[in-house]
C-alpha positions in Angstrom: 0.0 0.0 0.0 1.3 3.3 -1.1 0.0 5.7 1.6 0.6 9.6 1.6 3.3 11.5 3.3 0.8 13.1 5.5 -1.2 10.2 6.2 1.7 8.5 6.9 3.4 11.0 9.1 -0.4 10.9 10.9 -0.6 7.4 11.4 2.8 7.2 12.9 2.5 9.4 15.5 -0.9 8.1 16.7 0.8 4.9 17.1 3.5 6.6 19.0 1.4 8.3 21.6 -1.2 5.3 21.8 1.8 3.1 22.0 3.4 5.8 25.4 -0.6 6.0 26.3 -1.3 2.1 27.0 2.3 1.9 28.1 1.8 4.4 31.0 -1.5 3.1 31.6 -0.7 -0.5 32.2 2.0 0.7 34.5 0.3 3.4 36.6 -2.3 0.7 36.8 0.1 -2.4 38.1 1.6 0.1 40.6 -1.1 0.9 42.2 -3.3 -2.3 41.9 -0.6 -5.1 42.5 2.1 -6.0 45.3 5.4 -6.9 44.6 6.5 -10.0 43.3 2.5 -10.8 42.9 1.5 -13.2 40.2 -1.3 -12.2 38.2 -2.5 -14.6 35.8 -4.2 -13.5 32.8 -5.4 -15.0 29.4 -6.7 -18.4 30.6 -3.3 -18.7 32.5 -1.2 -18.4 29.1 0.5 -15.3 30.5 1.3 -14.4 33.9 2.1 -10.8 35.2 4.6 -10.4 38.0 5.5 -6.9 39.4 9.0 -6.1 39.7 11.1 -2.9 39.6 13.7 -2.6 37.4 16.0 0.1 38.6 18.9 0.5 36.6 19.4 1.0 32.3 19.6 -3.0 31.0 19.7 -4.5 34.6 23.0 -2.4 35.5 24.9 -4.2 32.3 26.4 -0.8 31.8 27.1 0.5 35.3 30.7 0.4 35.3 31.0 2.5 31.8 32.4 6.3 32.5 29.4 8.7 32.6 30.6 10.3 29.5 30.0 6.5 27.5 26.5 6.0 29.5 25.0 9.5 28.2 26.3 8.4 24.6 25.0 4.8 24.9 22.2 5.1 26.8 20.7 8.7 25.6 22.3 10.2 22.7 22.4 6.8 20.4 19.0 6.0 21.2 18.3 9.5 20.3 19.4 9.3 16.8 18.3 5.8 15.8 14.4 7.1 16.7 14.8 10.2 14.6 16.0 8.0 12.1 13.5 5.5 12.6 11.3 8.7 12.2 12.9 9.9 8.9 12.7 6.7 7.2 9.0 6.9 7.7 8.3 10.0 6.1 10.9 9.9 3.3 10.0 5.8 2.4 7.4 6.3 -0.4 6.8 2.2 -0.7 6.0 1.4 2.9 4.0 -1.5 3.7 1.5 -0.6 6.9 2.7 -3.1 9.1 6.4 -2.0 8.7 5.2 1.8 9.4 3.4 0.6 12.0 6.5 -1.2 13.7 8.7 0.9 13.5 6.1 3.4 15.1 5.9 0.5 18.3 9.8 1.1 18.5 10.2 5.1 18.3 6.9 4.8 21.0 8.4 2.2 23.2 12.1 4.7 23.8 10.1 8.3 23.5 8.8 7.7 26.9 12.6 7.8 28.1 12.4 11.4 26.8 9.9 12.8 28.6 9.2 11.0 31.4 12.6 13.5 33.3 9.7 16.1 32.5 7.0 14.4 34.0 5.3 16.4 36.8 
């Protein structure tokens, strides 16, 4: 499906902000409704939920990095590979909907890491 620049630009960032809306949601929700290290099953037990808090970047795999290396690893390369993401979108004239769409999920899934600092 050949889809409009502007329809295109449009459908990515509702996905993004539904994607940072549900995102939020679920989590605001699990914090306040379920304990730590509770089970929650759901879907006919084929998925179970378990609360934990994850309190370092990857599980502290970078912790003994210089500072300067953790801003450019964890913040700055990040950084550019969404905007990229995000220019490939709009400047892709053949894009199938389900790769516009993904691509959306993963620009959603590390925007939150941008403005969550600003969060009041």
């Amino acid at each position: 499906m050949n889809l409009n620049r502007y329809i295109k630009i449009t459908i990515a960032i509702i996905v993004i902000f539904l994607n940072v809306g549900c995102d939020q949601f679920t989590k605001e929700k699990v914090r306040n409704e379920i304990a730590d290290k509770e089970m929650v099953k759901i879907v006919d037990h084929h998925f179970t939920l378990i609360k934990v808090e994850n309190t370092g970047a990857a599980l502290g795999i970078f912790s003994n990095l210089p500072q300067v290396l953790k801003i450019i690893l964890l913040q700055i390369f990040p950084l550019i590979v969404m905007l990229g993401l995000f220019w490939y979108i709009v400047k892709e004239a053949k894009m199938p909907i389900a790769n516009l769409i993904g691509l959306s999920f993963i620009i959603g899934g590390g925007y939150w890491k941008y403005i969550r600092p600003y969060r009041p």
